[in-house]
N, C-alpha and C positions, 0 to 999 in steps of 0.2 A: 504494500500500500504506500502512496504517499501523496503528499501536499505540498503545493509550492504556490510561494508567493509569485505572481505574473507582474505586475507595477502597483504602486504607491503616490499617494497624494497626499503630502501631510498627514491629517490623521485615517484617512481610507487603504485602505488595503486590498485589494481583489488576490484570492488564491484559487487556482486549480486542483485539485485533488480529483480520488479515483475512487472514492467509496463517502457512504454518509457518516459521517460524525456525530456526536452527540446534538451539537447545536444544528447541525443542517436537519436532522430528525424532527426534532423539539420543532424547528420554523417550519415543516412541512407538516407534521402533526398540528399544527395550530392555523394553518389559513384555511382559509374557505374560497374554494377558486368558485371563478366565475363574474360577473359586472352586473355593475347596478343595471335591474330592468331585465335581468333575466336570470338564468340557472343562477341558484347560488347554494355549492354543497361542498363538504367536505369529505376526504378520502378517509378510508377506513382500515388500508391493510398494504400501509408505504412501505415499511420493511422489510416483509416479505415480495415483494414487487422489485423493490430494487434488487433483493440480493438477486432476483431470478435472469437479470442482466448481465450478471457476474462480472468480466471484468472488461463489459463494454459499454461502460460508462462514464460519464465526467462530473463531477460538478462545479462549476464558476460561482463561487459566493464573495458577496460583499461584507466587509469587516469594516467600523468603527470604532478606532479606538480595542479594536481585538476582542468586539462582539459582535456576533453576525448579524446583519441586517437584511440579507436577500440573498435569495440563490436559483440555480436555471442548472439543469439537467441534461445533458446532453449523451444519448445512445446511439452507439454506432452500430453498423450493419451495413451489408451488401445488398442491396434492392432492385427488383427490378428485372428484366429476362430482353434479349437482346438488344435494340436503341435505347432500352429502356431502364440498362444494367449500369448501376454506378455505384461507387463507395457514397456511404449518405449517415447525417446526424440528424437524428430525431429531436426536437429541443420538446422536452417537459418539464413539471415540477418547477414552473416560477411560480414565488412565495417572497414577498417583500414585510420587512415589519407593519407596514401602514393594514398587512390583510391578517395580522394578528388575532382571526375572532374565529371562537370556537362555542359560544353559547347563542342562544335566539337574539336574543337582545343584541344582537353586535351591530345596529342601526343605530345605538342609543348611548355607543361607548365612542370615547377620545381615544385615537392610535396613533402611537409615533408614527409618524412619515419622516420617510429618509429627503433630508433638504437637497435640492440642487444644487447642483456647484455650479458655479459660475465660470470656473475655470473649463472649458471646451474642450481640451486635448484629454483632461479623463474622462471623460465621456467618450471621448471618441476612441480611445484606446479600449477601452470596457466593452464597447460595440464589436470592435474589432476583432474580438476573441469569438463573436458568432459569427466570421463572414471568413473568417482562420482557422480552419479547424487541426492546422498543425500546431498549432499551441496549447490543444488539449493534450498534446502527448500518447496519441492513438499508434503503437507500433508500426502499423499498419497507412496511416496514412503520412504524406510528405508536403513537404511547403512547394509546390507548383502543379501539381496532380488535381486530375479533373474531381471534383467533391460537388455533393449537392446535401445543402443543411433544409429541413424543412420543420413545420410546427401546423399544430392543429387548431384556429382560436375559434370564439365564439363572434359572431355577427356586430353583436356590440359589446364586445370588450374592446372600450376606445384604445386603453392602456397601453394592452399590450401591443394590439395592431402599430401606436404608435410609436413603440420600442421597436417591431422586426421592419414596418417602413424607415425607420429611422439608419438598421443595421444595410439596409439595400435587399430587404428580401421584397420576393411580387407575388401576387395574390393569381392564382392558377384554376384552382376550384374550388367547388363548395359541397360539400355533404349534409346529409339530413341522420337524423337520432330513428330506430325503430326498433318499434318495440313488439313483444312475444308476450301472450298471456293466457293464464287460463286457470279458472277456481281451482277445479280438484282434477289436476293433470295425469293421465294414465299411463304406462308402458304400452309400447309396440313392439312384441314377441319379434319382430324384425331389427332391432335396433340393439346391439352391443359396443360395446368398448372396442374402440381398435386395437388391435393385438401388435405387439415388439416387430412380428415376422412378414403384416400387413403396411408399418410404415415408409417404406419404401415406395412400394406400391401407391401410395395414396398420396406421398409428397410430390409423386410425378403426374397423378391427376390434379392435383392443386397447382402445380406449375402450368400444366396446359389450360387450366379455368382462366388460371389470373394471366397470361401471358401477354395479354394486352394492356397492363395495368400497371401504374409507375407505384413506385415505394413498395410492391409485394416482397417477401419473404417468406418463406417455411420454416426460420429458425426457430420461430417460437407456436408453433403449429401445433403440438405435439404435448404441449407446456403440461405438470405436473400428471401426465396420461389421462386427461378427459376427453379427449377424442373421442364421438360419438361417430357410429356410422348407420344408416339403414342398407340394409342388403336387401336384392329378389334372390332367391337363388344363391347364387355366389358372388354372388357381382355387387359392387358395391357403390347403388346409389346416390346416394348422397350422404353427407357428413359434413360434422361442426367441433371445434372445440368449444368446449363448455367451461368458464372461469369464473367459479362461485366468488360475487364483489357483492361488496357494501357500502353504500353513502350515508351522510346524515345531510339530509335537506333542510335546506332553509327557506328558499323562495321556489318559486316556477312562475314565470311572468302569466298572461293572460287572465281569462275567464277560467277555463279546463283549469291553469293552475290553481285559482282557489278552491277548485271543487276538488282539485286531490290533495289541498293541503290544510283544507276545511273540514270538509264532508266526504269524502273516503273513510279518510281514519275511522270517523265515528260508526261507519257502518262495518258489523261483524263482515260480512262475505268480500266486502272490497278492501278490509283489511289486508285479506290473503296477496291483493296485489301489491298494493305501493301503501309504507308506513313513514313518513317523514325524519322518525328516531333514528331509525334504521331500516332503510330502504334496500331491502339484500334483493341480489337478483343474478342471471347469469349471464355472463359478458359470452355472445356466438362469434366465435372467429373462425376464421378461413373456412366458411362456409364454401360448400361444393356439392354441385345436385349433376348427374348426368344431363344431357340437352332433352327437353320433352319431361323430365323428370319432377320440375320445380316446384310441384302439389305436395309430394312425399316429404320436404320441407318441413312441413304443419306436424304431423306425427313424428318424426326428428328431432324437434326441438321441444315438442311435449313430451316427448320419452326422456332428454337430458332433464328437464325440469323436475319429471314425477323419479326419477333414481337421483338425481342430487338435492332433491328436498327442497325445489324452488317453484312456482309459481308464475314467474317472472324473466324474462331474460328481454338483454338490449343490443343490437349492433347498430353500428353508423357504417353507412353505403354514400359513396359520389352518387349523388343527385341527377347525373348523367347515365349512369352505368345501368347495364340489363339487367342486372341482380336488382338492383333496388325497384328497377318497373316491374321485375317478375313477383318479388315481396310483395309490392304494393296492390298489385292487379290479380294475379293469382293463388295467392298463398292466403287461408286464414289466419291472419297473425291477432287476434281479440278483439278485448276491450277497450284494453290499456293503450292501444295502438290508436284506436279511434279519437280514443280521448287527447291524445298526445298532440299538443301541436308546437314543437320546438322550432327554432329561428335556425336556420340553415349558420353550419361552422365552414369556414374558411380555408382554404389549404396556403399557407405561405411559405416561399421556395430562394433559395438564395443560390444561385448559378454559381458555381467558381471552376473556371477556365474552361466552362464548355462556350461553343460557338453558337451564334446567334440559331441556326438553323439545327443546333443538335436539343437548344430549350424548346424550340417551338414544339416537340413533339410533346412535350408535356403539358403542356395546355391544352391539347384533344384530348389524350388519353386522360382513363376514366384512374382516380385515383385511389388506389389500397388505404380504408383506412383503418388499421390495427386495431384491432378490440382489443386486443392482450394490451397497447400503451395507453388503452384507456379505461383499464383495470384498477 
């Protein structure tokens, strides 16, 4: 493990480091992500999350005075299957002191905010570490090597949007939240666990689904063996990873939001969907249905639900992409789903040293967006 300081500004500090610390924990365990006027929740299972990155991760935190005041996450990976294949940094997990709130009331509480500096050149060096990704100290990656850093935000979080336009990243696409539900969900005597001697097999039907699709990966595909699959026969249909998460909500903008953070709760039956204490649910990633197959879905993801004791499950789909008109159009996906109306998130992308004609493709193509990084 280690930590090193990157530059200094009088009493500011930025340090690099490869793993969380006591203080980067403590300031992730205590924000509540999200922007006024919409989602606003906080995460429930950081440490186990991070470790499961193991040692392809960063974090860039801010120090005052040699107490942390903010921090940004950054995971690397290989993404992506031919044009569409590039070394790439995932930015998560920004957490500044100003988002220090972990109780309902945090509308009605004073929080430090970190002041401005007036002085320009730390600021812009501090930026600089998101549009550099050799100064994370990634073995793997080099100071003039083509790199693509990307992050997922929400619609109006003015924040941060004006932190990554600020760093040089562009805004490429936008995805939508969906959701899975169902009271008293049942098995489908078609639907087991993928087996040790099936994952091969299945990461190359997942490579040919996504191949059209920037940021994919299969690394984390597979993640603590919840891979779920429906079989006919032998063949194997369709399949999701299942990643039992948990939020604690705060807000949900709209109408729908106060009826589920009003009047849900209080109702026993709709309890079982969404509980604002704790809103557990299962994160569906690398969803994959044979072509023609895409109904089989619906029993798929009620079968991970009713074996992992959930009710509930979420993915986010690019808002372009066939998977998400197949969800939307032919799949029973519930209740909860109808009820749901979240503001489309953003995909922002910071090019380094590719050519103007090697980005363009990534503004057609429909974008991977990780369930497991949004675990």
């Amino acid at each position: 493990m280690f930590e090193r300081s990157v530059f200094s500004y009088k009493d500011l500090d930025v340090k690099v480091s490869d793993h969380a610390d006591e203080g980067i924990l403590d300031i992730l365990n205590h924000s509540v992500q999200g922007s006024e006027g919409g989602l606003r929740f906080s995460l429930q299972n950081i440490a186990s999350r991070i470790a499961a990155y193991k040692d392809q991760i960063r974090f860039v935190s801010l120090y005052r005075k040699n107490k942390i005041t903010g921090t940004v996450g950054s995971c690397y990976r290989i993404s992506g299957q031919g044009k569409l294949r590039y070394p790439s940094s995932y930015l998560r997990y920004l957490a500044f002191q100003s988002t220090y709130q972990s109780a309902p009331d945090w509308r009605k509480r004073t929080h430090p905010v970190i002041s401005h500096e007036k002085d320009d050149s730390f600021k812009q060096k501090t930026l600089e570490i998101f549009s550099k990704p050799h100064l994370l100290e990634l073995k793997e990656v080099f100071e003039g090597d083509k790199h693509i850093m990307y992050a997922f935000l929400e619609s109006k979080n003015e924040r941060s949007k004006n932190l990554v336009n600020q760093a040089g990243y562009e805004y490429i696409r936008s995805f939508l939240t969906v959701a899975f539900s169902r009271f008293s969900p049942k098995p489908d005597t078609r639907v087991s666990k993928l087996s040790d001697a099936d994952k091969p097999l299945m990461e190359e039907l997942l490579n040919s689904f996504y191949r059209d699709y920037s940021f994919f990966t299969a690394a984390y595909s597979f993640h603590d063996d919840k891979y779920y699959v429906l079989r006919e026969g032998n063949e194997i249909v369709a399949g999701t990873l299942a990643i039992p998460t948990a939020y604690k909500v705060y807000d949900i903008p709209g109408v729908w939001g106060w009826v589920m953070m009003k009047v849900l709760p209080k109702k026993p039956y709709f309890r079982r969907l969404f509980r604002p204490g704790e809103f557990r649910y299962l994160v569906f990633d690398s969803i994959y249905h044979k072509p023609g197959k895409e109904e089989l879905l619906a029993p798929l993801f009620e079968s991970a639900c009713a074996r992992e004791g959930f009710n509930t499950g979420l993915t986010w789909l690019d808002d372009r992409s066939d998977l998400y008109d197949k969800l939307r159009t032919r799949v029973k996906m519930g209740a909860l789903n109808r009820m749901l109306n979240a503001k489309p998130g953003l995909v922002y992308t910071k090019f380094i040293n590719l050519t103007d004609e090697e980005k363009e493709i990534f503004y057609d193509a429909p974008a991977y967006i990780s369930g497991f990084d949004f675990s």
